[in-house]
BALOBA-1460 file (C-alpha; in Angstrom, 3 decimals):
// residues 318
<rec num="1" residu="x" x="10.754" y="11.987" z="-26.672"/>
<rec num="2" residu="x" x="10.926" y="12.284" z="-23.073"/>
<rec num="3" residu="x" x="8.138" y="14.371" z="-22.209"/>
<rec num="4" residu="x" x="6.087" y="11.945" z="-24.263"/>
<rec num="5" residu="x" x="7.518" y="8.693" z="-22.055"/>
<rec num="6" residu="x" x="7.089" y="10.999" z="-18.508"/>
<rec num="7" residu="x" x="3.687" y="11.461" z="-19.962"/>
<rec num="8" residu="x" x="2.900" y="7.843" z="-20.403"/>
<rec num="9" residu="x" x="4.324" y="7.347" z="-17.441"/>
<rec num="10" residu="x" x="1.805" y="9.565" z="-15.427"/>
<rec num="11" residu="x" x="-1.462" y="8.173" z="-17.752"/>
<rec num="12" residu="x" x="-0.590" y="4.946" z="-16.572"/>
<rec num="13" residu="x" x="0.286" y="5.456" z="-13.257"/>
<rec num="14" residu="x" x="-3.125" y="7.310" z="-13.109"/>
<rec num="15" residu="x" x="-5.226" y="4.561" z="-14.955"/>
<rec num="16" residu="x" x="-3.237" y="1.999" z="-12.708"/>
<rec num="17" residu="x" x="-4.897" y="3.829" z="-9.301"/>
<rec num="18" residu="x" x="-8.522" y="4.387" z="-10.843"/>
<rec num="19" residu="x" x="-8.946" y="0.475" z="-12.279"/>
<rec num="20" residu="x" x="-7.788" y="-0.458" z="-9.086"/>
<rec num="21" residu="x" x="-10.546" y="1.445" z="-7.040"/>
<rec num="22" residu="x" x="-13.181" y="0.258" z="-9.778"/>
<rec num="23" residu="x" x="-12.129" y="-2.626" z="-9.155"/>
<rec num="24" residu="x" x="-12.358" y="-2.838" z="-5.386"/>
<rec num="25" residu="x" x="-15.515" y="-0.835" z="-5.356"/>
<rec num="26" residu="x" x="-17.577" y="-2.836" z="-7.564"/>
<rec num="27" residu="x" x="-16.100" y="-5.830" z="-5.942"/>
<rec num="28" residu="x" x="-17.128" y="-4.680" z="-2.568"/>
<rec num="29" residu="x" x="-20.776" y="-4.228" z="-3.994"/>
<rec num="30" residu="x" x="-20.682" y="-7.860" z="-5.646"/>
<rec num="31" residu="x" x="-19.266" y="-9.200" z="-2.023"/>
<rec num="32" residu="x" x="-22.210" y="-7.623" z="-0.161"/>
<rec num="33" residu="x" x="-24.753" y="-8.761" z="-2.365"/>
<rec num="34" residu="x" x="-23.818" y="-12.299" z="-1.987"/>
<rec num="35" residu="x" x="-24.311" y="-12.177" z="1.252"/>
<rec num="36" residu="x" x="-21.012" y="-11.521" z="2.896"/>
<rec num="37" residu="x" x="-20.481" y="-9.371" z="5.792"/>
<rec num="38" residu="x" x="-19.211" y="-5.933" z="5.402"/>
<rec num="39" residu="x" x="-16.370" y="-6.766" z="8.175"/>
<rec num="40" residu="x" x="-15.080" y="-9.907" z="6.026"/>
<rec num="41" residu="x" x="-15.313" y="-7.288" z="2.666"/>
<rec num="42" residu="x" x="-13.661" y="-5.199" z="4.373"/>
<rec num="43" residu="x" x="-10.508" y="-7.358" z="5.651"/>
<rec num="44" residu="x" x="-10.539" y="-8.940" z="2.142"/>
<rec num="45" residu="x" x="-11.628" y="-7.417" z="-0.913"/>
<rec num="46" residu="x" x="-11.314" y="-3.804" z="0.064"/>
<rec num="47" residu="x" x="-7.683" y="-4.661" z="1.305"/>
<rec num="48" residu="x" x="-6.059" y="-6.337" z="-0.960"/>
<rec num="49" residu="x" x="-7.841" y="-3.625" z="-3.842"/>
<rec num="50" residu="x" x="-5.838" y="-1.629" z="-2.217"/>
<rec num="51" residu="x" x="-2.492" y="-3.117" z="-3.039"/>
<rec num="52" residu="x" x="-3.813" y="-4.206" z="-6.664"/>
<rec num="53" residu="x" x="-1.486" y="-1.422" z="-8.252"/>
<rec num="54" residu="x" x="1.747" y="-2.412" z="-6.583"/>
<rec num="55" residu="x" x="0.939" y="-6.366" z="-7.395"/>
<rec num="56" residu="x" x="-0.039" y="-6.404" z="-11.159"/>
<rec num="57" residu="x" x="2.544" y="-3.415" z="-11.769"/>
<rec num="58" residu="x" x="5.728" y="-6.412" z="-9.571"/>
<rec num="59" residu="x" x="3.887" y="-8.926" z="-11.322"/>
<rec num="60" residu="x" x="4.509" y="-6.877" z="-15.267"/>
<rec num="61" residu="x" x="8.179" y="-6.623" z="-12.864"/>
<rec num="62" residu="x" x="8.864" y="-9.605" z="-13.080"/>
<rec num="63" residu="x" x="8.201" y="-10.337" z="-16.757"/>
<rec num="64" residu="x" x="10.385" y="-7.643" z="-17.885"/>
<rec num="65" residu="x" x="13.469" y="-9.339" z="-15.767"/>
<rec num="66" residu="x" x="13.744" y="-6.273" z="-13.658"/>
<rec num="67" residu="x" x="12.507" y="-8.492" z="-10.086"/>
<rec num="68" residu="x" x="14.438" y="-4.685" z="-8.238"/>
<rec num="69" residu="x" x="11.249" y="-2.999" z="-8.929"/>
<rec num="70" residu="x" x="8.939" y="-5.043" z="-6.434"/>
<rec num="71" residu="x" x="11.689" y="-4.445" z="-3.418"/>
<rec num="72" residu="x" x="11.933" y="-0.303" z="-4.464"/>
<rec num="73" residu="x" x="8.151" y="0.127" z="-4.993"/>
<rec num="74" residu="x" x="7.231" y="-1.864" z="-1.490"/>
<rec num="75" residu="x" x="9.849" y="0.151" z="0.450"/>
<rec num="76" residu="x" x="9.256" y="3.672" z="-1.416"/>
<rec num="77" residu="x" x="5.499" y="3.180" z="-0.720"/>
<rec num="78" residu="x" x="5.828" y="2.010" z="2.808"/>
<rec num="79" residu="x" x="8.525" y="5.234" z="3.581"/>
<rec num="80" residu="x" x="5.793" y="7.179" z="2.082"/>
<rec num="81" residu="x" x="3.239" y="5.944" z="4.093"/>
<rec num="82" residu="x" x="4.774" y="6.039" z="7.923"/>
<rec num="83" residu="x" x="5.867" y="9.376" z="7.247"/>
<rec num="84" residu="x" x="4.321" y="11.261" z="4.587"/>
<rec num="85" residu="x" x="0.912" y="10.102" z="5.101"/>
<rec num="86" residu="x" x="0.598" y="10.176" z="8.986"/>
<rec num="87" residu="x" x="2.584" y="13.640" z="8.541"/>
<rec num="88" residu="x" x="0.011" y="15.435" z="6.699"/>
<rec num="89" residu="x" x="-2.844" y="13.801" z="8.942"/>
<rec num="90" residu="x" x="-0.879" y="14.820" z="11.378"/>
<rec num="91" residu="x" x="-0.657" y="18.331" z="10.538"/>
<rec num="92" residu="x" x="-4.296" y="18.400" z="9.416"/>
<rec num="93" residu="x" x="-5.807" y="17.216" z="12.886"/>
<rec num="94" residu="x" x="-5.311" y="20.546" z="14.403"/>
<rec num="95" residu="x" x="-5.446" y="18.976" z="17.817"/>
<rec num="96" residu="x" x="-3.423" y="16.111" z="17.087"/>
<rec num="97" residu="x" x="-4.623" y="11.906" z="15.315"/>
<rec num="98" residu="x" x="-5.794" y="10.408" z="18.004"/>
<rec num="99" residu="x" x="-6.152" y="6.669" z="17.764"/>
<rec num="100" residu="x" x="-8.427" y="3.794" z="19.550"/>
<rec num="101" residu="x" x="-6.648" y="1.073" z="21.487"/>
<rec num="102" residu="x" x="-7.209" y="-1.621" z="19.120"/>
<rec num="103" residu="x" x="-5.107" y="-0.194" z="16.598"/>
<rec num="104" residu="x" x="-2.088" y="0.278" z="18.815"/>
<rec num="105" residu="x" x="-2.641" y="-3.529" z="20.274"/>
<rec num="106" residu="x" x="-3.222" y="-5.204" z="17.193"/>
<rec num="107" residu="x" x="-2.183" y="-3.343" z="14.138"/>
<rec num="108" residu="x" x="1.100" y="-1.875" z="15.626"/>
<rec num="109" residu="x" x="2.353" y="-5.025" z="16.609"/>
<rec num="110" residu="x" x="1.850" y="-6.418" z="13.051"/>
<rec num="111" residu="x" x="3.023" y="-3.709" z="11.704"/>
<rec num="112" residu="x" x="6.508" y="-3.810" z="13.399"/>
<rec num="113" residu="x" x="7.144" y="-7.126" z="13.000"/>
<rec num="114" residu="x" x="5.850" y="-7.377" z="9.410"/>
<rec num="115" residu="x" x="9.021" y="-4.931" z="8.597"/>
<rec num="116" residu="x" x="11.150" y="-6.575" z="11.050"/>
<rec num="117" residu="x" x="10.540" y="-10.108" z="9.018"/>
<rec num="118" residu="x" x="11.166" y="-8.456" z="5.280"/>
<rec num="119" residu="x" x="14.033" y="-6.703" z="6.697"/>
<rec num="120" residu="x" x="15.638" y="-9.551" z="8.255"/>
<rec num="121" residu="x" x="15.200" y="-11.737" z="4.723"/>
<rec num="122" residu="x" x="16.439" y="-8.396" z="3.049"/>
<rec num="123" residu="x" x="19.678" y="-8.684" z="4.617"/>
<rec num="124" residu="x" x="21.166" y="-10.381" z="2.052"/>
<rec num="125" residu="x" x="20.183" y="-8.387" z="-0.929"/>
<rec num="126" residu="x" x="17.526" y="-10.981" z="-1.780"/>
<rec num="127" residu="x" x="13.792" y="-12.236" z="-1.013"/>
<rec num="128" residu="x" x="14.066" y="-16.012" z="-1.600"/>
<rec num="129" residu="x" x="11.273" y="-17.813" z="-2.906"/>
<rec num="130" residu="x" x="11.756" y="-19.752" z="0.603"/>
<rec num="131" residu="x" x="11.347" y="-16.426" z="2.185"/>
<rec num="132" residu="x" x="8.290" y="-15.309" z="0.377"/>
<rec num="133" residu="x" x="6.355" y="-18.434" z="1.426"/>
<rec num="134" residu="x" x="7.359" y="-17.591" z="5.038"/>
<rec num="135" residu="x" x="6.050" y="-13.784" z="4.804"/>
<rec num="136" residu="x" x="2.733" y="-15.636" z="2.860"/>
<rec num="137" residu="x" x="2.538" y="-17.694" z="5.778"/>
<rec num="138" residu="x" x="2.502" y="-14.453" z="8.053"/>
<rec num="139" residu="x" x="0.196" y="-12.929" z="5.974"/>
<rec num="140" residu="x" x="-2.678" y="-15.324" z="6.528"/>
<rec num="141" residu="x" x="-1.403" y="-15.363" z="10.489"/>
<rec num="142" residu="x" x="-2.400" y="-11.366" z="10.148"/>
<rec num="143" residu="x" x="-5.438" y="-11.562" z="8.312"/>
<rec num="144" residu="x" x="-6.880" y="-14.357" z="10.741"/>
<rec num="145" residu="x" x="-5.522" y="-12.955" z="13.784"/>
<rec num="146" residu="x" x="-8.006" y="-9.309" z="12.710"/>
<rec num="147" residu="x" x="-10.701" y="-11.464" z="11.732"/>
<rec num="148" residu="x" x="-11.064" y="-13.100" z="15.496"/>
<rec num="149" residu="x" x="-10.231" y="-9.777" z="16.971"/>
<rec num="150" residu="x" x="-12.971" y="-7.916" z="15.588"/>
<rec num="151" residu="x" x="-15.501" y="-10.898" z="15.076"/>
<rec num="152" residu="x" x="-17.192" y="-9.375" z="18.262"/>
<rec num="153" residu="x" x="-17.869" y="-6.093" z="16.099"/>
<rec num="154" residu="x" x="-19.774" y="-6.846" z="13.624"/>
<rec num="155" residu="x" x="-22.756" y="-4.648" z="13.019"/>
<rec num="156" residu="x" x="-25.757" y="-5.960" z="14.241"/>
<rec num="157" residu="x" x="-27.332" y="-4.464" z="11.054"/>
<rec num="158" residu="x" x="-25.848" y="-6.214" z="8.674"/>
<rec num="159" residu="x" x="-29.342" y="-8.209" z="7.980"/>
<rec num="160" residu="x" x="-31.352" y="-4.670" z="7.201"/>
<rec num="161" residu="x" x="-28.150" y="-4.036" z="4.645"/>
<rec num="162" residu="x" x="-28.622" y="-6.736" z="3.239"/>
<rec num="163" residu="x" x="-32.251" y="-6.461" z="2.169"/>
<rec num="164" residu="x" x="-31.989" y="-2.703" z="0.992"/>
<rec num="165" residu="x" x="-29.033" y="-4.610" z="-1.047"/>
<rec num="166" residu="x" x="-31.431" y="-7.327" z="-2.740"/>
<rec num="167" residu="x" x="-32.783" y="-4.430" z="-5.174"/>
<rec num="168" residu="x" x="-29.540" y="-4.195" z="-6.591"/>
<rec num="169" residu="x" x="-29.238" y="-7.770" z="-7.738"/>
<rec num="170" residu="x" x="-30.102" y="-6.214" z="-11.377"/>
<rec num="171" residu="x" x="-27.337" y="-4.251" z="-11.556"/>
<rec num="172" residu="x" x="-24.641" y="-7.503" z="-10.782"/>
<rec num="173" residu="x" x="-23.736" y="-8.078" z="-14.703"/>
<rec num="174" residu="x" x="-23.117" y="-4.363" z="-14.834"/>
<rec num="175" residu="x" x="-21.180" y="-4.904" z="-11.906"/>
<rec num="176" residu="x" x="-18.936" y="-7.446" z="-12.965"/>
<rec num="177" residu="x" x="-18.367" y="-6.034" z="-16.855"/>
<rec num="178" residu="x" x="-17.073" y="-3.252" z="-14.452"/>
<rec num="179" residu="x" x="-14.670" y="-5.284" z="-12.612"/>
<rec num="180" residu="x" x="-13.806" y="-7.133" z="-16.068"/>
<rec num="181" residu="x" x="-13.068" y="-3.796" z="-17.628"/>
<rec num="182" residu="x" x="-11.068" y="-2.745" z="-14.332"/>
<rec num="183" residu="x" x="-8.839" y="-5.823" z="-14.890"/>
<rec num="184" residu="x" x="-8.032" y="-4.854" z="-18.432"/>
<rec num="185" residu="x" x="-7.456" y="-0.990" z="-17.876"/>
<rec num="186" residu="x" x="-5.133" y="-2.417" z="-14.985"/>
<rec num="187" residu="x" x="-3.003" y="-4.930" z="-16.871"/>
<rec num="188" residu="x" x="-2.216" y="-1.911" z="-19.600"/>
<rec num="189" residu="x" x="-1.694" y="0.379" z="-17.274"/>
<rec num="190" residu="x" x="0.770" y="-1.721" z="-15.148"/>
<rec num="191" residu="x" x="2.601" y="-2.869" z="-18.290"/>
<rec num="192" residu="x" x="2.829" y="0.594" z="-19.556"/>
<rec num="193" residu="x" x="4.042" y="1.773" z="-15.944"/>
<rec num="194" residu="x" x="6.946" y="-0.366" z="-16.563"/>
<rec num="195" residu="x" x="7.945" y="0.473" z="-20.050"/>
<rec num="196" residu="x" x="7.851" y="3.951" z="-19.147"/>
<rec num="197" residu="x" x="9.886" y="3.839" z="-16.283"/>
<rec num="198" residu="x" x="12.914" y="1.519" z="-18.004"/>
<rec num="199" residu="x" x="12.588" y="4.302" z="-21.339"/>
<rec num="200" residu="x" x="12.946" y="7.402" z="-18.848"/>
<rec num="201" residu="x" x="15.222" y="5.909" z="-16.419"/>
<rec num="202" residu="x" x="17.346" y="5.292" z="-19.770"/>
<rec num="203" residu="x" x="17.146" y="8.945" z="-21.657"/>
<rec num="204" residu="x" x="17.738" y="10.770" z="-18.102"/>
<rec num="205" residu="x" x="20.568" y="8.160" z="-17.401"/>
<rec num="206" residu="x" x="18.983" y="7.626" z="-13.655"/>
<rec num="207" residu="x" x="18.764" y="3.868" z="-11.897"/>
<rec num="208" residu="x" x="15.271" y="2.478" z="-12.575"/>
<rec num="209" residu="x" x="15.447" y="2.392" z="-9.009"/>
<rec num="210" residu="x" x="15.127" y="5.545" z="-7.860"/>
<rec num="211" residu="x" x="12.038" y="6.546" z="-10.126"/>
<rec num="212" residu="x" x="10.416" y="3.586" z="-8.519"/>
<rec num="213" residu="x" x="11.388" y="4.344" z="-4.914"/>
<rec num="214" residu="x" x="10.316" y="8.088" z="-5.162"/>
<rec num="215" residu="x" x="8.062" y="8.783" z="-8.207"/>
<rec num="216" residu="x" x="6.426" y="5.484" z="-8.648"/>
<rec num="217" residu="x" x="6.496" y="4.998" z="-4.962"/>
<rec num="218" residu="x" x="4.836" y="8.841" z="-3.913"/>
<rec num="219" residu="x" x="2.063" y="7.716" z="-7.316"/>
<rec num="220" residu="x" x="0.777" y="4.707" z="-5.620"/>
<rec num="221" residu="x" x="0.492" y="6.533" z="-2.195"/>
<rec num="222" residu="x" x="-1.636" y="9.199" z="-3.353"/>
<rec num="223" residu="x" x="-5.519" y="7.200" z="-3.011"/>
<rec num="224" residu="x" x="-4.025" y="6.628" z="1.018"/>
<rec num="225" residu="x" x="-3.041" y="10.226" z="1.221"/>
<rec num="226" residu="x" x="-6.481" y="11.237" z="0.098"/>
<rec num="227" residu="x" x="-8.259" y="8.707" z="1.758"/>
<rec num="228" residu="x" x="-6.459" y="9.597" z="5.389"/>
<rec num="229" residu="x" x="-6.898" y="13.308" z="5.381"/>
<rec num="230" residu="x" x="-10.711" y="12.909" z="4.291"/>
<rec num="231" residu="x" x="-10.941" y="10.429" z="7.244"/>
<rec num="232" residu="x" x="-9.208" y="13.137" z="9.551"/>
<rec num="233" residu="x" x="-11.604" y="15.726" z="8.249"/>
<rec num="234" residu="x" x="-14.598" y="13.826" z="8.968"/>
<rec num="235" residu="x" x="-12.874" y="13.115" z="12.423"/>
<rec num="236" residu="x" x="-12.540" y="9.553" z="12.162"/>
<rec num="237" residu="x" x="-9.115" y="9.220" z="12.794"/>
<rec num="238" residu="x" x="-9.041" y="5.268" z="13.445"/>
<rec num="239" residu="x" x="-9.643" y="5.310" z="9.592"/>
<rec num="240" residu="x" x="-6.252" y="7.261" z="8.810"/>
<rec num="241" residu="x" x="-4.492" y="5.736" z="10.871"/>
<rec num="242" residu="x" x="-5.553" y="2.052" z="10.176"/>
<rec num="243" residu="x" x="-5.417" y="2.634" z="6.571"/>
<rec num="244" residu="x" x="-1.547" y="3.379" z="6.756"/>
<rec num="245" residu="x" x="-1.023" y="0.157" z="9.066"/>
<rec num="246" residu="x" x="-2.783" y="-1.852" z="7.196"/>
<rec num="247" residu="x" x="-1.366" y="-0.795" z="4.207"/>
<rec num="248" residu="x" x="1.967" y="-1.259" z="5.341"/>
<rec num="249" residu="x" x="2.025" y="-5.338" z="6.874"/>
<rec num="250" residu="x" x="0.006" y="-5.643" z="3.312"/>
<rec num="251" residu="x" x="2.746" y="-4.329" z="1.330"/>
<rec num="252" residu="x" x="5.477" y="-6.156" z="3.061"/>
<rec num="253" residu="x" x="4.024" y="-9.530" z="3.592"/>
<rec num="254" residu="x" x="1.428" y="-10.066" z="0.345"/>
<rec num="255" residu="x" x="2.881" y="-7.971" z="-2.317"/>
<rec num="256" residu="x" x="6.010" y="-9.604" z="-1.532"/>
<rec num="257" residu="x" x="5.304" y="-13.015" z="-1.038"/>
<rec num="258" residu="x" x="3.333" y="-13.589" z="-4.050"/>
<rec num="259" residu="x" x="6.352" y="-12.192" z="-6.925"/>
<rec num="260" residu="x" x="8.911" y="-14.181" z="-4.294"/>
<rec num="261" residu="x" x="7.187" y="-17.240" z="-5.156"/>
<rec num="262" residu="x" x="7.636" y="-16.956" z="-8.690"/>
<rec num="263" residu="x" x="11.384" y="-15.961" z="-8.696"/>
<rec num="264" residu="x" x="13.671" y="-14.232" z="-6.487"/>
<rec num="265" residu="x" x="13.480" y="-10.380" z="-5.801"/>
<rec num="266" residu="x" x="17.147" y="-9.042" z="-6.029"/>
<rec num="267" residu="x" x="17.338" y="-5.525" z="-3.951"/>
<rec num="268" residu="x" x="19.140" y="-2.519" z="-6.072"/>
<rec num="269" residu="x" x="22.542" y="-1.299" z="-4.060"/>
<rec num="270" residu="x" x="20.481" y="2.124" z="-3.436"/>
<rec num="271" residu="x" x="17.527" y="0.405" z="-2.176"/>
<rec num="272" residu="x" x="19.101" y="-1.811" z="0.467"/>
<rec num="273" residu="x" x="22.281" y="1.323" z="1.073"/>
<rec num="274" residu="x" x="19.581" y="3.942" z="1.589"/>
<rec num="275" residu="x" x="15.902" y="2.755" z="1.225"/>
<rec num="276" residu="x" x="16.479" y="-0.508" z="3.297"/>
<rec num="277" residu="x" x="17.587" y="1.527" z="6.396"/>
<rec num="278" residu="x" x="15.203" y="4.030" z="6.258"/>
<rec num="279" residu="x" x="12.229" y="1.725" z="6.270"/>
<rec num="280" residu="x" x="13.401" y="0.940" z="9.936"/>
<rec num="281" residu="x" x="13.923" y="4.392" z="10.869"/>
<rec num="282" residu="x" x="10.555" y="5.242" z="9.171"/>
<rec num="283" residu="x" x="8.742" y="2.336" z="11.468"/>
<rec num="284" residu="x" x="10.459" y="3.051" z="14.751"/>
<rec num="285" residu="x" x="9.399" y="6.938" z="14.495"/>
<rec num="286" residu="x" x="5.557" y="5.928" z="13.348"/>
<rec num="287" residu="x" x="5.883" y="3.708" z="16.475"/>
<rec num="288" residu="x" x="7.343" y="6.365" z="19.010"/>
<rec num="289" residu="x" x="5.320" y="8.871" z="18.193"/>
<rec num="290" residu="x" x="1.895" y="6.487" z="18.115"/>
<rec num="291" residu="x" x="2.877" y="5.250" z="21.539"/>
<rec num="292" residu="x" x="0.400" y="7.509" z="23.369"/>
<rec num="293" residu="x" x="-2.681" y="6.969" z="21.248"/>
<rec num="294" residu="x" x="-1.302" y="10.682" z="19.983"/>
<rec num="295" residu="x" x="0.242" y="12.286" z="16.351"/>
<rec num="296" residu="x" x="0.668" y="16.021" z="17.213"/>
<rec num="297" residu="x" x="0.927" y="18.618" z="14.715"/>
<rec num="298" residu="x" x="4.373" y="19.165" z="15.731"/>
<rec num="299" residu="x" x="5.061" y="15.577" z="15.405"/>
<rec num="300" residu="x" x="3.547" y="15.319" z="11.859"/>
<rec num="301" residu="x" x="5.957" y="18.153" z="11.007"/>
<rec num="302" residu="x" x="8.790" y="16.253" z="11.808"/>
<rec num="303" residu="x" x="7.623" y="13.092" z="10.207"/>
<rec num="304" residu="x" x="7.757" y="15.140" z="6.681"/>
<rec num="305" residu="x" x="10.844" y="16.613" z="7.697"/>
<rec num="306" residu="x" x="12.450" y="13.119" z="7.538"/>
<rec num="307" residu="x" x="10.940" y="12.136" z="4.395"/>
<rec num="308" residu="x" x="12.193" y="14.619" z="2.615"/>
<rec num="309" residu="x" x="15.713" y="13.749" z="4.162"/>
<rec num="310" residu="x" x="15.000" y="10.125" z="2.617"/>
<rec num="311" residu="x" x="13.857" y="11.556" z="-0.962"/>
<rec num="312" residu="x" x="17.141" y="14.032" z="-0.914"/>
<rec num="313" residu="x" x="19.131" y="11.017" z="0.195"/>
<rec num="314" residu="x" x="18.000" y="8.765" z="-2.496"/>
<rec num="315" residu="x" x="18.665" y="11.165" z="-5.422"/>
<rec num="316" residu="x" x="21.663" y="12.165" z="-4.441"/>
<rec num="317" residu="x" x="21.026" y="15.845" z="-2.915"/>
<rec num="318" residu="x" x="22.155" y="14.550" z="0.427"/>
């Protein structure tokens, strides 16, 4: 019985990740065709595909009355990614992730303060449905703010893109039965996530909790972790790094706001005793050791050394 729920659990955790990048990459094509620049798909469809599997799976949440799960899966993910992810780019960038200056004035302000805001509303064990309209608010602050920043560069090319685009008009009803399908295969999956984790949380007699802040959590960061050491390979670091930034302040502000707005998020005891607290530390040492445009291998080391503190921590090792 419960290697048939752990299974069901990975299936759907799996199918939740692939619909989601069907989803945004089909979308993507759709936005492109219509005529919209590849800048403005980028800082809106592409990003908040991203984050598809950690809304609809809150969203599923919150209609099983268990609102913990949005606060454990948004923290897990968001430990995962400031040190797990820009640890193993890190460690694969031989020479050290180098990053350009926009990302370190733009993103890593956001970034802070994004976590500084949900921490501060976190303080008292709840996201309000006040407080999720005020990290909406921020949100659209965020996206407009990188919209005017890079509105200077966009590619001149976009026109010639365009019109080697135009012969793919036939394809758009494929395209969108795609992005239909996606949908589907992502509502299942999401609803399945959730049964699963409630059945095995219940036959090993563990919290809900911490499945979602490690398992679920460490599931949902795998496309970044993939994503981040392919950029690094190909030597665009900007990519790796921007990907985990963005990633984060989307997290934190969008996915959220939106299930705040519908009810309350109550925080588990774990989550805000352990997983609250390490989100800060987890920030503060992405921050310190970005300072100087820099990750060294040593650096990304040390940045998986701590998350395996927090993952010892949060199951009780520690």
């Amino acid at each position: 019985m419960i290697l048939l729920w752990i299974g069901i659990l990975a299936l759907s955790l799996f199918g939740l990740i692939k619909s989601a990048d069907y989803f945004t990459e089909y979308s993507e094509k759709i936005g492109l065709l219509l005529g919209m620049s590849s800048f403005i798909v980028g800082a809106t469809i592409v990003a908040v595909g991203t984050s598809l599997p950690e809304l609809v799976s809150s969203l599923f949440a919150l209609n099983a009355g268990t609102t913990e799960f949005v606060a454990d899966n948004i923290i897990g993910s968001n430990i995962a990614n400031a040190l797990l992810i820009l640890g193993i780019a890190g460690v694969v960038a031989k020479k050290g992730l180098k990053m350009t200056t926009s990302l370190i004035d733009v993103d890593l302000p956001f970034f802070f303060m994004s976590m500084a805001a949900f921490g501060y509303f976190a303080l008292d064990k709840v996201i309000s449905t006040t407080e999720g309209i005020a990290l909406l608010v921020f949100f659209v602050i965020f996206i407009i703010y990188n919209m005017k920043s890079e509105s200077d560069n966009t590619d001149e090319d976009e026109m010639a893109d365009l019109n080697r685009n135009k012969g793919e008009r036939k394809n758009m009803v494929k395209y969108i039965l795609i992005i239909i399908a996606s949908i589907g295969i992502l509502s299942v999956s999401a609803k399945y996530l959730i049964d699963s984790i409630l059945t095995v949380s219940e036959l090993l007699k563990i919290s809900s909790s911490t499945l979602t802040i490690t398992v679920v959590a460490f599931g949902t960061s795998l496309p970044e972790i993939l994503t981040s050491v392919a950029a690094v390979r190909r030597g665009n670091h900007g990519m790796a790094v921007g990907n985990v930034l963005g990633s984060n302040t989307f997290n934190l502000l969008l996915i959220a706001g939106i299930p705040a707005l519908m009810t309350p998020l109550a925080i588990a005891p774990a989550t805000f005793a352990i997983g609250l607290p390490f989100l800060v530390i987890a920030t503060f040492i992405a921050i310190f050791v970005m300072f100087d445009n820099r990750i060294r291998p040593w650096e990304g080391v040390a940045m998986l050394f701590f998350y395996l503190v927090f993952i010892a921590k949060i199951i009780g090792i520690m």
